[in-house]
Structures are given as structure tokens and as C-alpha cells.
DSSP file (Angstrom, degrees, kcal/mol; ACC not computed):
  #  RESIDUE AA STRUCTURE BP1 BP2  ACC     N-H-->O    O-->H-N    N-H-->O    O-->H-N    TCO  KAPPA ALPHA  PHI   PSI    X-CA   Y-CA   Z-CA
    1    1 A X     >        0   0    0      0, 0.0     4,-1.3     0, 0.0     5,-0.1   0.000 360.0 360.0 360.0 -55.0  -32.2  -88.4   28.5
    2    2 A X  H  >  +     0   0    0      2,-0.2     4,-1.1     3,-0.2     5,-0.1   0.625 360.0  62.6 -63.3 -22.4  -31.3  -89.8   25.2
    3    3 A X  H >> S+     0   0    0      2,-0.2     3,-7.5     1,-0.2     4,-1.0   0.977 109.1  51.0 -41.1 -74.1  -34.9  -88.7   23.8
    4    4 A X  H 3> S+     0   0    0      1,-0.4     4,-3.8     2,-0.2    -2,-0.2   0.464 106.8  39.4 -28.5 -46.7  -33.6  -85.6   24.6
    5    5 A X  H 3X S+     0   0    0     -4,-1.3     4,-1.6     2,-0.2    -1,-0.4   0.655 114.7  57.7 -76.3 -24.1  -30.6  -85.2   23.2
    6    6 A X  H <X S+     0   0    0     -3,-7.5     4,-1.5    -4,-1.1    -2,-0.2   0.981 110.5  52.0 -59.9 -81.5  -32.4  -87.1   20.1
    7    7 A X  H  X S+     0   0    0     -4,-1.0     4,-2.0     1,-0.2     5,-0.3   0.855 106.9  46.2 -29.1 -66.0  -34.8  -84.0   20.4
    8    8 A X  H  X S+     0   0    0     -4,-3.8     4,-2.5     1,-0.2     3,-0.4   0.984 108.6  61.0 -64.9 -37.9  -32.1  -81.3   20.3
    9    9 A X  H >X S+     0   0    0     -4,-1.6     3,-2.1     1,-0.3     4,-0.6   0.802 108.2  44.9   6.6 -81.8  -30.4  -83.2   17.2
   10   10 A X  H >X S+     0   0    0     -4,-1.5     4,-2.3     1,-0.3     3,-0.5   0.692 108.2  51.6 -74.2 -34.0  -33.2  -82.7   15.5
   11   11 A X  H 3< S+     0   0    0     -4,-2.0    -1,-0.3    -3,-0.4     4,-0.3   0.464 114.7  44.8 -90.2 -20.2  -33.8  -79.3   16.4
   12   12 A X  H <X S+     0   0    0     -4,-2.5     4,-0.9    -3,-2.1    -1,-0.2   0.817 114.6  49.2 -75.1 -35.0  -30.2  -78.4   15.3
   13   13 A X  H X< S+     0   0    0     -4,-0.6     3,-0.7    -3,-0.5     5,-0.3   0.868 110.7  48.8 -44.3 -61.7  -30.6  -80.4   12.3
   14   14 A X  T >X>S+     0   0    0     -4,-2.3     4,-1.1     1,-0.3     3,-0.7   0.756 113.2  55.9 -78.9 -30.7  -34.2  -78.5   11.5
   15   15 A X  I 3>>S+     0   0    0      1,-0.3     4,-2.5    -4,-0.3     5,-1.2   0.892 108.4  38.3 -78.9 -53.5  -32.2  -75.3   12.1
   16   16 A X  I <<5S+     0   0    0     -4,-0.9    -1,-0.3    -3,-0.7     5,-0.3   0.381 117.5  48.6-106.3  -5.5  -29.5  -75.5    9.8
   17   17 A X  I <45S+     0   0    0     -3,-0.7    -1,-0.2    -4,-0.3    -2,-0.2   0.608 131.1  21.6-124.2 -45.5  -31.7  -77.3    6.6
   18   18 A X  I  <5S+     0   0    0     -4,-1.1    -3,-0.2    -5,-0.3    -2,-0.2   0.921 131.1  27.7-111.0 -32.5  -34.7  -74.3    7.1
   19   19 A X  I ><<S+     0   0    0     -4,-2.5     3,-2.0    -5,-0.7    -3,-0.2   0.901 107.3  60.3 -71.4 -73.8  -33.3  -71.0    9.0
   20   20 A X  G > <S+     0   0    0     -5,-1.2     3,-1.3     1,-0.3     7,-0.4   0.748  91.9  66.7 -36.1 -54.9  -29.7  -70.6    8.4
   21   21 A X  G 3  S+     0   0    0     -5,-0.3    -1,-0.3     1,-0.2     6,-0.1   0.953 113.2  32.2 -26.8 -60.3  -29.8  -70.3    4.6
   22   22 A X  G <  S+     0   0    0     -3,-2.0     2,-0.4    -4,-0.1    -1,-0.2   0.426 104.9  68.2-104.3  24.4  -31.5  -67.2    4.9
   23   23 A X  S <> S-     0   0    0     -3,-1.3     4,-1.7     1,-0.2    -1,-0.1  -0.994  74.6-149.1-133.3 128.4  -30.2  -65.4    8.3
   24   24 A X  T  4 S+     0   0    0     -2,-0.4     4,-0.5     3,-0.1     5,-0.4   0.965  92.6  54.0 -68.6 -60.0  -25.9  -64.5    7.1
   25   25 A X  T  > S+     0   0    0      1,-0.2     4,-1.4     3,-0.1    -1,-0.1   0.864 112.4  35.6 -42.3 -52.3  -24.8  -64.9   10.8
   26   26 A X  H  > S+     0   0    0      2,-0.2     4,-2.2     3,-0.1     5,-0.4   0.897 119.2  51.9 -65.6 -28.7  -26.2  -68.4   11.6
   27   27 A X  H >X S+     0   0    0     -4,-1.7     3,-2.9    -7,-0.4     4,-2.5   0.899 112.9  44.0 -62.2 -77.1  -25.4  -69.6    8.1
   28   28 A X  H 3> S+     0   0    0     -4,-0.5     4,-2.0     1,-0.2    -1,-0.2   0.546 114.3  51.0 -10.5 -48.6  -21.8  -68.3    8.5
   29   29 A X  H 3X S+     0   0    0     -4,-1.4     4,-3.6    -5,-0.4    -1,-0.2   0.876 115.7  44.4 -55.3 -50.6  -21.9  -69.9   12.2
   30   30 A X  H <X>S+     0   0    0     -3,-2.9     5,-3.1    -4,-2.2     4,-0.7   0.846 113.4  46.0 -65.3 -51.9  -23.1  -73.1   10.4
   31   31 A X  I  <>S+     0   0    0     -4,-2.5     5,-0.5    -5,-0.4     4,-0.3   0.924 120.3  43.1 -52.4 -72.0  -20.6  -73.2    7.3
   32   32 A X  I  <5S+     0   0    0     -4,-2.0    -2,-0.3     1,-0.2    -3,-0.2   0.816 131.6  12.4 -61.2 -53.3  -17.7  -72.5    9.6
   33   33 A X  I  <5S+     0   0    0     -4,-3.6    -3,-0.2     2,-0.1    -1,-0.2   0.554 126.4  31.0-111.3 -12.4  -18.4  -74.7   12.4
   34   34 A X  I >X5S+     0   0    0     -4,-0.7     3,-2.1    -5,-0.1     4,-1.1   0.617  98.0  72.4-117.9 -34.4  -21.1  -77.4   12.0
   35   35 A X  I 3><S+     0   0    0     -5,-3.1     4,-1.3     1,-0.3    11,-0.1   0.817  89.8  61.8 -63.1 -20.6  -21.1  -78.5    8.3
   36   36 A X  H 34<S+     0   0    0     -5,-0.5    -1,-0.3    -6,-0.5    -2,-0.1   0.889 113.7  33.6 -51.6 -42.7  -18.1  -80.2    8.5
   37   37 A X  H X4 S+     0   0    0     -3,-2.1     3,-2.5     1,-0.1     4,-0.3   0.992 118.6  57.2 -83.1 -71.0  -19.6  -82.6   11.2
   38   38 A X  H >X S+     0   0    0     -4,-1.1     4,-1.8     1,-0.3     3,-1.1   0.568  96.6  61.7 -30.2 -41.3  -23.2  -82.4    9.4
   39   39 A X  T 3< S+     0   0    0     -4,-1.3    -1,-0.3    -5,-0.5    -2,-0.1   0.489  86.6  73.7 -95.2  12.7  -22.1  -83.6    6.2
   40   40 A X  T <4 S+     0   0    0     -3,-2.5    -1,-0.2     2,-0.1    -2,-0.2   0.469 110.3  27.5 -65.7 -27.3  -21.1  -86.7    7.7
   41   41 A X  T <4 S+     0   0    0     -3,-1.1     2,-0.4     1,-0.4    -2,-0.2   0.689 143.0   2.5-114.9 -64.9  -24.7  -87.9    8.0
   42   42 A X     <  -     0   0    0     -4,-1.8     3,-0.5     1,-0.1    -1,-0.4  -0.900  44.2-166.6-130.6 125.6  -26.1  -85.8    4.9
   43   43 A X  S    S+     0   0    0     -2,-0.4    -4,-0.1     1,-0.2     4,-0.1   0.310  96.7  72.2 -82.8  24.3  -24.1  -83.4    2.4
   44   44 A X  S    S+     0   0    0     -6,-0.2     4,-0.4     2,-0.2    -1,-0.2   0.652  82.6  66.3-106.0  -5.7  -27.8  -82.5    1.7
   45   45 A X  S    S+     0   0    0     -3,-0.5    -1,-0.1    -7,-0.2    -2,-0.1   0.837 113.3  26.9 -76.8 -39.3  -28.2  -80.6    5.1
   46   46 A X  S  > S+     0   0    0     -4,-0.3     4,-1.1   -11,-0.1    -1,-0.2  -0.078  89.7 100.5-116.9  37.9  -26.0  -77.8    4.5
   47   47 A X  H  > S+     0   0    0      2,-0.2     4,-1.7    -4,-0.1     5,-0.4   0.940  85.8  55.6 -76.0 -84.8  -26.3  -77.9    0.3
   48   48 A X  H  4 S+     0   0    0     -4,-0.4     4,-0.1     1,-0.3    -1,-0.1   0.571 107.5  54.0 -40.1 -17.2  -29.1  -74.5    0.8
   49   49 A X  H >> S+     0   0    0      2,-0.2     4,-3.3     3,-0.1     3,-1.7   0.844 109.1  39.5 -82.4 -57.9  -26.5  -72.9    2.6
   50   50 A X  H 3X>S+     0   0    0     -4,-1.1     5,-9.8     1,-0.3     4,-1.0   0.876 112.2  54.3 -47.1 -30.4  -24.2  -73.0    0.6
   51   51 A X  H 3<5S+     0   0    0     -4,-1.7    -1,-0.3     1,-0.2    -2,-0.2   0.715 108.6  51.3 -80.2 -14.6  -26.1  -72.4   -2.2
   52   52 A X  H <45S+     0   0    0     -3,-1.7    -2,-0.2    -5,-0.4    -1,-0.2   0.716 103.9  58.1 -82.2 -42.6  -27.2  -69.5   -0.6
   53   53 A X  H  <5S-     0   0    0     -4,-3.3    -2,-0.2     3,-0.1    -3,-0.1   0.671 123.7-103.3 -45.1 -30.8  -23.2  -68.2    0.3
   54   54 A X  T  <5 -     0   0    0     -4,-1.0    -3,-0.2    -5,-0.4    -4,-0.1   0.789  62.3 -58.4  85.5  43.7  -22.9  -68.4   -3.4
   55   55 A X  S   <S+     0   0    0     -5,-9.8    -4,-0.1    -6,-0.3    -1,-0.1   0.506  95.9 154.9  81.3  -5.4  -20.9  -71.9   -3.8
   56   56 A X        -     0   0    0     -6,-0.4     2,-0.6     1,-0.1    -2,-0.1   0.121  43.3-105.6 -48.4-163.4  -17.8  -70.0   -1.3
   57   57 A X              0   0    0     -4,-0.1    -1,-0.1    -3,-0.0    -2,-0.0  -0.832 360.0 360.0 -96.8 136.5  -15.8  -72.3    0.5
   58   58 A X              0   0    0     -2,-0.6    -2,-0.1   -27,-0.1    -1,-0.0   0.717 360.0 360.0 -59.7 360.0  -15.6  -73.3    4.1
């Protein structure tokens, strides 16, 4: 059970660092609702999004 949840982690993690940047709806989804939490472990996770948003603001 805790693999698992280890597993989807990562697979949210892997999502946000290598899709979102370049699809606007999931990044948007991401800016607005996960990077807040996400930049708690890394600000380096959502840094490609942003940089891809063009620096806006959450």
C-alpha cells in the first residue's frame, strides 16, 4: 500500500517536471493547485512551468 502511493507520488511528480510545461491546461492545473504543495519538497519541480507561463504569478 505505501509502495503504491510512493508509486503515484512519483508519477505526479514525473508529470508536473516533464508534461505540464508544455500542455497550457495541466500546467495551469499545476500552477494553480499543486505547486504550492510541490514547492515544499523542490522549488525546482515546478521552475519549467513557470518558465514556460512566462514568470506569471500563481
Amino acid at each position: 500500500m505505501i509502495l503504491a502511493l510512493i508509486g503515484l507520488l512519483g508519477i505526479f511528480v514525473l508529470v508536473a517536471m516533464v508534461v505540464a510545461p508544455s500542455q497550457p491546461v495541466v500546467r495551469d492545473w499545476y500552477l494553480t493547485h499543486a505547486c504550492g504543495h510541490l514547492d515544499r519538497i523542490s522549488t525546482d519541480i515546478c521552475a519549467a512551468m513557470r518558465r514556460a507561463a512566462g514568470g506569471r504569478p500563481i
